[in-house]
C-alpha positions in Angstrom: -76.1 -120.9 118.6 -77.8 -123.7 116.6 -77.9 -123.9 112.8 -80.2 -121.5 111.2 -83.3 -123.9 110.1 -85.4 -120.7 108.8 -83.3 -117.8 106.7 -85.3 -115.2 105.2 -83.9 -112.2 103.2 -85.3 -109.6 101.3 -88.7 -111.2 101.4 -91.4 -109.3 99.6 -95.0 -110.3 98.7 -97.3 -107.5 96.7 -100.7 -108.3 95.0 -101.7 -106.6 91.6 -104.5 -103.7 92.5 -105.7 -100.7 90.7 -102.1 -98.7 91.7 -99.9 -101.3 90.4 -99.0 -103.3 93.5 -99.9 -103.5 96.6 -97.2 -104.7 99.3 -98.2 -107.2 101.8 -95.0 -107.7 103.5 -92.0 -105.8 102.6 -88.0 -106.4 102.8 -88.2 -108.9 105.7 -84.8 -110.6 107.0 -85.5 -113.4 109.3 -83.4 -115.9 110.6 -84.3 -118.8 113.0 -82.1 -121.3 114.5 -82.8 -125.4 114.8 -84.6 -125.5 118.5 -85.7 -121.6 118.8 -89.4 -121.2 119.5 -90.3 -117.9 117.4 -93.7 -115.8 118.2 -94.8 -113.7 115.6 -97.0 -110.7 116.6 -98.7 -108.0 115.2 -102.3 -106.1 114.7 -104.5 -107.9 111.8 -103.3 -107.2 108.5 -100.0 -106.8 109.2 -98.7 -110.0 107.3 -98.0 -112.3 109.7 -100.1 -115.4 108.4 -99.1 -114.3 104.6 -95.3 -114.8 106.3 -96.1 -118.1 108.1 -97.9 -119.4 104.5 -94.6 -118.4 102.5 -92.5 -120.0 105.4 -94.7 -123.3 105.5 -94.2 -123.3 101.3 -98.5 -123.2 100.8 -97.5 -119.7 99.2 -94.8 -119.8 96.0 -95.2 -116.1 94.9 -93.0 -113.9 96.6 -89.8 -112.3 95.6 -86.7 -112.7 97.9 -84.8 -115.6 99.1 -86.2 -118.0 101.3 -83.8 -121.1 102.7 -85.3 -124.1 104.7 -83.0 -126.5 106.3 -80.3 -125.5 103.8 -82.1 -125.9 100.4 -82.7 -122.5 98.2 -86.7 -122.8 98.5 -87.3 -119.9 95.8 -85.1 -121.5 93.3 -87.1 -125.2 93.8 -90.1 -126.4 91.8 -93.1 -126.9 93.1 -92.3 -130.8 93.3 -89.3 -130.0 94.9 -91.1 -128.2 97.3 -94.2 -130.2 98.3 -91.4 -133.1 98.9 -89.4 -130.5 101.4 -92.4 -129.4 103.0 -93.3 -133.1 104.1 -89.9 -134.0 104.9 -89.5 -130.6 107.3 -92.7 -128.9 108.5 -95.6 -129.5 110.6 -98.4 -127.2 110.4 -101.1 -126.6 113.1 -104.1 -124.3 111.9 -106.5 -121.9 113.9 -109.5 -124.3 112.8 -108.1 -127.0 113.3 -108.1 -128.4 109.3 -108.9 -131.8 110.4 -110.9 -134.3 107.8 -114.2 -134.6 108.6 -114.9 -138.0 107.1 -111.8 -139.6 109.0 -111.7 -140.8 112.2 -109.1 -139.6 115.0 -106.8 -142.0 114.5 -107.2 -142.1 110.6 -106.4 -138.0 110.7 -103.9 -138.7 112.2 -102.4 -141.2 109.7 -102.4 -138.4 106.9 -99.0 -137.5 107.3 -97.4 -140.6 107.6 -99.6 -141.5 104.2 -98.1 -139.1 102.3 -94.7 -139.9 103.2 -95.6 -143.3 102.3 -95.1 -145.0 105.7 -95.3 -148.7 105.8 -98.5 -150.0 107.3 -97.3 -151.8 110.1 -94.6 -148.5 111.3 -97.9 -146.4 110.5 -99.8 -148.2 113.3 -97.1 -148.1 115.7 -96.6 -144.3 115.3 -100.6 -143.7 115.2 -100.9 -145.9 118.3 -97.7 -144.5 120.0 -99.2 -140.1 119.2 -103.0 -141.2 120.8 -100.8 -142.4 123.4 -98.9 -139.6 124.1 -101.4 -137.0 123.9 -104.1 -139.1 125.8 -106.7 -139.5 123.6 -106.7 -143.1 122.9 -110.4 -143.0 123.8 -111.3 -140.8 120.8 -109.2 -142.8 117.9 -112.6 -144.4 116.7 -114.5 -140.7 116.7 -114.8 -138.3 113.9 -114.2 -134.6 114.5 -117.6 -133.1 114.7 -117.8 -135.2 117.7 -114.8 -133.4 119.4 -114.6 -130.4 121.6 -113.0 -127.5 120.2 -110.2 -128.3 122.4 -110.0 -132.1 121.6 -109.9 -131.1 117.9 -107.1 -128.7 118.5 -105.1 -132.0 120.8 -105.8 -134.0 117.7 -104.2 -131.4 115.5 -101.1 -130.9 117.4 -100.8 -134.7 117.5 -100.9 -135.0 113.6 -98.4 -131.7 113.2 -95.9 -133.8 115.2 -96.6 -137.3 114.5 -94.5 -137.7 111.0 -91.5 -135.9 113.6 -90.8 -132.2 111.4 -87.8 -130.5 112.2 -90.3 -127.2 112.5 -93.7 -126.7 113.4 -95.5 -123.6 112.5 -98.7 -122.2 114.4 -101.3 -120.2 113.3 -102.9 -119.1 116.1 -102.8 -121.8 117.4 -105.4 -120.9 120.5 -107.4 -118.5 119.1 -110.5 -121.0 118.9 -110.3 -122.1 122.2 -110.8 -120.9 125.8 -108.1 -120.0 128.4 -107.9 -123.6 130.1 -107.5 -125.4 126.4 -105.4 -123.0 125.0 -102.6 -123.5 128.0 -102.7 -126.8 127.5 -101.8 -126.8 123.9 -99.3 -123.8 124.8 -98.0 -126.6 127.2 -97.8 -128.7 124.7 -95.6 -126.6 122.5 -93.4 -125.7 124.6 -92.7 -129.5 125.8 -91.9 -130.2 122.1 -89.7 -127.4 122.0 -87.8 -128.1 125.2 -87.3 -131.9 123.1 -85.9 -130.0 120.6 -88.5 -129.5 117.9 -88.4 -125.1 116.1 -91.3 -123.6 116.7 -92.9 -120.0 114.9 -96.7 -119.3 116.3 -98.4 -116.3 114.8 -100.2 -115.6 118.1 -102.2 -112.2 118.9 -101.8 -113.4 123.1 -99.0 -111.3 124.7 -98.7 -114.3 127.3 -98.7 -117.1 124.8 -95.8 -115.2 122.9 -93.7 -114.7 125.7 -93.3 -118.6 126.9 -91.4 -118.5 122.9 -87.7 -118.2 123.3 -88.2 -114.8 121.0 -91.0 -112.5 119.9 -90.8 -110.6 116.1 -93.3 -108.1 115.8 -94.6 -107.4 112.2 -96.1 -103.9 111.2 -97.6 -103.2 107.8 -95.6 -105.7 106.5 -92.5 -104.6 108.1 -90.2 -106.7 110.4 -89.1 -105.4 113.8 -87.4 -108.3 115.1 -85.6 -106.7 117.9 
């Protein structure tokens, strides 16, 4: 077994409401090794986007410990963590998050920007994703002029291009029709196979079973038998 990458315990997230607190995800122990592709299932409003938010550090406020690649996340600051999550995770959205105002190639840049990439090694690794994922023909266009499917290629190409240790997917195909949505699955699963961890939060029975593991959530509870 490979080194856990992902350790979760006694994670808890509650919001204030008339009550006292409302509990969005409750007492959840999770643990996922370096190379495991994870699905994460469940109805709506179970939790399983509010876990994938805490896990890909967008979400500070939960109570618990929380461990990514070895470093105590709920003990960093939020400096601390901004630097870890660009150093470790890749994050593919639903909708796709791309900039509007930036070309294909430029989106796909972003990553690399922040991790302040020299400009000729930016290039290369820009060049090198449009490349691999076949759409050197779209660098110069801007989303809107993208199908649905292109825009979700483009997004898996920037999750991947600044090469994370984990990428996390937010239902990753739920935009897109049956033919687009196995090729990103594809995708995914090629990545994992070169040994990139993978959690999807995925409502598609078939998608979650080409993971190594499925984890079911439940009113914020974990069954992850």
């Amino acid at each position: 077994m490979n080194a856990a990458l992902i350790e979760v315990r006694g994670l808890e997230k509650s919001v204030a409401s008339r009550g006292g607190r409302e509990f969005i995800l409750r007492q959840i122990d999770l643990t996922v090794a370096a190379g495991e592709f994870v699905s994460v299932m469940g109805p709506s409003g179970s939790g399983k986007s509010t876990l994938l938010n805490i896990v890909g550090l967008f979400d500070a406020d939960f109570a618990g410990e929380y461990r990514l690649a070895g470093q105590a996340v709920h003990a960093l600051d939020a400096k601390a963590r901004g630097d870890l999550g660009r150093a470790t995770i890749g994050f593919i959205f639903q909708h796709y998050h791309l900039l509007d105002d930036l070309t294909v190639a430029e989106n796909l840049a972003v990553p690399l920007d922040y991790r302040d990439v020299r400009a000729a090694e930016r290039a290369a690794r820009v060049a090198d994703a449009l490349d691999r994922f076949q759409i050197v023909g779209k660098k110069d266009l801007y989303p809107n002029q993208l199908s649905g499917g292109q825009q979700q290629l483009v997004a898996v190409a920037r999750a991947v291009i600044a090469a994370p240790k984990v990428i996390l997917a937010d239902e990753p195909t739920g935009a897109l029709h049956s033919t687009q949505g196995k090729m990103i699955m594809d995708l995914l699963c090629e990545l994992n196979a070169a040994g990139t961890t993978i959690v999807q939060v995925t409502h598609h029975e078939g998608h979650a079973a080409r993971g190594t593991r499925v984890v079911r959530l439940q009113d914020g509870w974990l069954d992850a038998a």
